[in-house]
C-alpha positions in Angstrom: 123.5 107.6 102.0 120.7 105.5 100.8 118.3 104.0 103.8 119.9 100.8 104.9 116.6 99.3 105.3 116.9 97.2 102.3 119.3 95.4 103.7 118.4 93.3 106.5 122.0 93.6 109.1 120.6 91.0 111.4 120.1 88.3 108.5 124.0 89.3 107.0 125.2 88.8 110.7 123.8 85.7 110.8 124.9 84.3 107.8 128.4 85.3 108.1 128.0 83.7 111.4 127.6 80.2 108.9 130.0 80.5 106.6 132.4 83.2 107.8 133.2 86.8 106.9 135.5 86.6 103.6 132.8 83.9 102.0 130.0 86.5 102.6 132.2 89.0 101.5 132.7 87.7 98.5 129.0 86.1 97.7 127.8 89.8 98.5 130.4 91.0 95.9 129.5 88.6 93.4 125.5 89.2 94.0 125.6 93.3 93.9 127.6 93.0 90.1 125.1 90.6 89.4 122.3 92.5 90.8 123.6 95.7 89.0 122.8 94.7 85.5 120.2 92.5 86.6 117.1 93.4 84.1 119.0 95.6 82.0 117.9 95.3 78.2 115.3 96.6 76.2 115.1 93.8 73.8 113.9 90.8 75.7 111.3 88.9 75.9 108.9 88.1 79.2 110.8 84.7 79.8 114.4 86.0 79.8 113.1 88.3 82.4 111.0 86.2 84.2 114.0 83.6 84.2 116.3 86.2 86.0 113.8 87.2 88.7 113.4 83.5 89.7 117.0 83.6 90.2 117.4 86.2 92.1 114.3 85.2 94.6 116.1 83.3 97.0 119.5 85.2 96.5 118.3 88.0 97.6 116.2 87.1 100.5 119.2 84.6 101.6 121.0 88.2 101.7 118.6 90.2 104.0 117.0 91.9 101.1 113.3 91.1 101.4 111.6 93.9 99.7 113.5 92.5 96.3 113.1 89.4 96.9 109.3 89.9 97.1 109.6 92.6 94.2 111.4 89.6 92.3 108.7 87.3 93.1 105.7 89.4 92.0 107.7 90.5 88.7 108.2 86.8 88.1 104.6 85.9 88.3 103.8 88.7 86.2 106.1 88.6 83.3 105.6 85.0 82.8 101.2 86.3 83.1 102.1 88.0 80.0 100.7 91.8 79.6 102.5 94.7 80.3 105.1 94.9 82.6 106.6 97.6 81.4 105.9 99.5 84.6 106.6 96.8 87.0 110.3 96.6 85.3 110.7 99.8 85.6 109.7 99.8 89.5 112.0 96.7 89.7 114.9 98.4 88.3 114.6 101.4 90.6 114.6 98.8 93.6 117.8 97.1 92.6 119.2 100.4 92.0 118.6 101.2 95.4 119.5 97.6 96.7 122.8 97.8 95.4 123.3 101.2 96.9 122.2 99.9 100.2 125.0 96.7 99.8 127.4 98.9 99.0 127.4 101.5 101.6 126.9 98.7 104.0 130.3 97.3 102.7 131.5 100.6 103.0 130.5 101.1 106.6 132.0 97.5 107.7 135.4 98.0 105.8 135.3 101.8 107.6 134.4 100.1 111.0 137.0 97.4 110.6 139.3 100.0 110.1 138.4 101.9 113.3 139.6 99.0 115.1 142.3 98.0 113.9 144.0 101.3 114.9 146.3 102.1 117.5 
């Protein structure tokens, strides 16, 4: 199981503290198949990719994941610096890998914990 640490649990409690369990349970869903072809591509340019970082700068800290929302903001400002960023994307892509991992088993865990209680 991927390190959890991605994934801030404190920040997902308290949102789903806002708007409720089955709205962050369906915004998470929504965000990780978003976030799993996020950057994918080999064919454009610096602004496309630039474009999609910005977007995913405040979705992803919003949802407790600060190291991509920082990685997200750094790409940003580099892409749209021009130069290579050939290397940066391919960090990037390794972190959303591993962000959307890191969702996922959290999910997992939740569903599995739910379940626990729920029996007699």
């Amino acid at each position: 199981m991927v390190s959890q640490s991605l994934v801030d649990r404190a920040a997902l409690d308290e949102l789903e503290g806002v708007i409720g369990t089955e709205k962050l349970a369906r915004l998470l869903d929504r965000f990780t198949a978003s976030l799993a072809t996020a950057f994918d591509g080999a064919e454009r340019g610096e602004a496309d990719y630039a474009r999609e970082a910005h977007t995913l700068v405040s979705m992803s800290g919003m949802l407790g994941c600060a190291e991509l929302s920082r990685a997200c903001r750094d790409f940003e400002q580099s892409a749209k610096g021009g130069g290579d960023f050939a290397a940066a994307l391919v960090d990037l892509r390794k972190l959303r890998d591993a962000t959307v991992t890191a969702l996922r088993d959290l999910r997992d865990d939740k569903l599995a914990a739910e379940k626990d209680l729920t029996r007699p």
